[in-house]
N, C-alpha and C positions, 0 to 999 in steps of 0.2 A: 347780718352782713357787716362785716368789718369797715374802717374807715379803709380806703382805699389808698390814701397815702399814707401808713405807715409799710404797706407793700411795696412803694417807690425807696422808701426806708431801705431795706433789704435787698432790691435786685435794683442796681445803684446805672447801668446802663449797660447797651448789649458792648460785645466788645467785636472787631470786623476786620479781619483779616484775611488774607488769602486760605490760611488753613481753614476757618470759621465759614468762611463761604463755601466752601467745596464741603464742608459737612451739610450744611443748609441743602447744599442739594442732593446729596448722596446719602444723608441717612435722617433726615429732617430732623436736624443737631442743631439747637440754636446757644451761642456762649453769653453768657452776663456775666457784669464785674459786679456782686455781691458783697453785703457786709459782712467786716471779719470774723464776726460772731454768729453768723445764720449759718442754718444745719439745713442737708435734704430736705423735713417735712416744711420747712417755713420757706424754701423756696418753691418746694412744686406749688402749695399755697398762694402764695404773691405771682407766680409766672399763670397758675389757673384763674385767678380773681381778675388781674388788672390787663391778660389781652384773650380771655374768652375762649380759653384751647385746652384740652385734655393732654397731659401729661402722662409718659408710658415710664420714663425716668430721668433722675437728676444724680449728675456727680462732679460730685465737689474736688476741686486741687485748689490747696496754698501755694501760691506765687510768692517764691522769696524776692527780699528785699537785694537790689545789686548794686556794684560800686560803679560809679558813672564819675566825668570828668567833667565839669561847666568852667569853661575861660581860664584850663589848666587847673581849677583846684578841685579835688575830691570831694565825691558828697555820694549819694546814696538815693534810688530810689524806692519809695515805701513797698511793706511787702504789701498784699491783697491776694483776695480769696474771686477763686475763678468757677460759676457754674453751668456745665455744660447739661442742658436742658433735651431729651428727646420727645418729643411730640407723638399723636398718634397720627396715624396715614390719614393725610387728609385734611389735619390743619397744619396752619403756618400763620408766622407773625409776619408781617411789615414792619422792617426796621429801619428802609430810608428816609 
């Protein structure tokens, strides 16, 4: 068995929105903000080890980087890597 925190490494926290909820409930869809460099196998990994659920699949979208405005001057939010995790029937994480 792996150290368990280098999986916190990798799947960085869930992300919870109105879309991400209504997956949770409609296709037991859960989102994480993952590291820019983790692939499919290394997250269904870290999302099977550290909350005890079988994984049916994982897909990955890069979230570009966008141009945002602070106190009138331009700057930029970083990109990040977004994974949407599907569950088998039957489990679910608790993410509040």
């Amino acid at each position: 068995m792996a150290n368990p925190q280098q999986y916190y490494d990798i799947v960085r926290r869930p992300v919870v929105t109105e879309k991400s909820a209504g997956a949770q409930e409609a296709r037991n869809q859960y989102t994480f903000e993952v590291h820019k460099k983790a692939n499919k196998v290394e997250v269904r990994k870290a999302v099977e080890t550290l909350f005890s659920v079988k994984v049916e699949a994982v897909n990955i979208v890069s979230m570009p980087a966008k141009r945002r405005r602070v106190f009138g001057r331009p700057g930029h939010t970083p990109a990040w890597k977004k994974a949407v995790v599907t569950l088998k029937s039957g489990d679910s994480i608790d993410i509040n």
